[in-house]
C-alpha positions as CSV (number, residue, x, y, z in Angstrom):
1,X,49.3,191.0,117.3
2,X,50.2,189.3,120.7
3,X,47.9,186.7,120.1
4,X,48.7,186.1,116.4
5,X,52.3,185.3,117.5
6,X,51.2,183.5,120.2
7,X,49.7,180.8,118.4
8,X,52.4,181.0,115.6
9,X,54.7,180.0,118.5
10,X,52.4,177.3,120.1
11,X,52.0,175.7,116.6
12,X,55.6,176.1,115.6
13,X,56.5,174.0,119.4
14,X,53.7,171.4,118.7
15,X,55.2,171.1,115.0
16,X,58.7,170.8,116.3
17,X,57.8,168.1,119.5
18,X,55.2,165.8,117.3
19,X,57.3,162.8,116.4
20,X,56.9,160.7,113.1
21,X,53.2,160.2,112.2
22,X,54.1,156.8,111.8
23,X,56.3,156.1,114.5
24,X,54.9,152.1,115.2
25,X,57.9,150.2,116.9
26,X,59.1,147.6,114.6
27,X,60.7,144.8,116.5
28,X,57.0,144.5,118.5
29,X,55.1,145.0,114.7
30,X,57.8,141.4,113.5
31,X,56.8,139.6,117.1
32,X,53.0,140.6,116.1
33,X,53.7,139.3,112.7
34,X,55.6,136.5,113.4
35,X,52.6,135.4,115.6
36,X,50.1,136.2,113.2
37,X,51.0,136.6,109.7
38,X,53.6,133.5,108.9
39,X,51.1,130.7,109.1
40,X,48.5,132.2,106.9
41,X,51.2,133.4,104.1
42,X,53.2,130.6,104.2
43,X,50.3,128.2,103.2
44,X,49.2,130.1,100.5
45,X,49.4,129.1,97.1
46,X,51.2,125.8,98.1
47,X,54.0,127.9,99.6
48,X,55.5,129.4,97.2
49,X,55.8,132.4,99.0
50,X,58.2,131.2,101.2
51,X,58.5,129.3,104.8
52,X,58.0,132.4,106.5
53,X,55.4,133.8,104.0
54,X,57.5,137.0,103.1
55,X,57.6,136.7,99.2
56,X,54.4,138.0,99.1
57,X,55.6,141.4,99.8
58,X,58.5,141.3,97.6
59,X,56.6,139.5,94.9
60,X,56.7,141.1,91.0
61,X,52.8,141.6,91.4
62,X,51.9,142.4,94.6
63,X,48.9,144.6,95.6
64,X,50.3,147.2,97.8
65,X,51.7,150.3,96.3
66,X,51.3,152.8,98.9
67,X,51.5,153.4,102.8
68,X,47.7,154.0,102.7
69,X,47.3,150.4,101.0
70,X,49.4,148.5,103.7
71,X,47.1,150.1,106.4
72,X,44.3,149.0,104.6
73,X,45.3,145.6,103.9
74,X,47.3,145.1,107.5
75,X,43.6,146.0,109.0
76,X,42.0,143.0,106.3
77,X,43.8,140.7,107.5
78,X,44.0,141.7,111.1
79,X,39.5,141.3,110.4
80,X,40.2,137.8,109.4
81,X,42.3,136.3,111.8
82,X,40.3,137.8,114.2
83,X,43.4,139.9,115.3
84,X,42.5,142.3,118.7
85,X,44.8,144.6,117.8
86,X,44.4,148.2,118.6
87,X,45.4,150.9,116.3
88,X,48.7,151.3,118.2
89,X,50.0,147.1,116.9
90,X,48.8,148.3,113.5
91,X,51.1,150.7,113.2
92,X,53.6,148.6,114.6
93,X,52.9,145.8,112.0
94,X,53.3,148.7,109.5
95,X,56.4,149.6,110.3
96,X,58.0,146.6,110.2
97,X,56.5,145.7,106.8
98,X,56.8,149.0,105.3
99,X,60.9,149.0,107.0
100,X,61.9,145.6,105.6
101,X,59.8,145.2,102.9
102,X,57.8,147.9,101.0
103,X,59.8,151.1,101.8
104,X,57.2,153.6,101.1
105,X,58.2,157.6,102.0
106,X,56.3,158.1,105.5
């Protein structure tokens, strides 16, 4: 019995101290993407997503429609620009995109 509620407690303190799972930091996520991102959106499709390349998120048919999809895709292009980014900018590239643009429940 001691045991049993032993765990319950451990698991109930790691449950209560584990933060976000996606707790990227934002404002390093729009330096990363500002750095990164921009040039390559902005130039596609003769620019008609915008100077800074943002209308692609906001656009009527865009490709991403869940949290799992903007990993996926943020990890694409990360591949082709050749991006060293360790799983830690991901996330931070998420976050801002998913905060200011795709607002999908983390």
């Amino acid at each position: 019995m001691r045991i049993h509620l032993s765990y319950s407690i451990l698991l109930l303190c790691l449950f209560l101290t584990a933060g976000p799972v996606h707790a990227g930091d934002p404002e390093h996520g729009r330096e990363l993407h500002r750095e990164n991102c921009i040039k390559c959106h902005a130039s596609m499709k003769n620019g008609i997503y915008g100077k800074d390349g943002t209308g692609i998120y906001v656009r009527e048919n865009r490709r991403i429609h869940s949290l799992e999809a903007l990993y996926n895709q943020v990890r694409r292009c990360k591949t082709s620009l050749g991006a060293p980014w360790p799983d830690s900018q991901i996330e931070d590239v998420v976050t801002y995109l998913n905060q200011n643009f795709y607002k999908f429940e983390e």
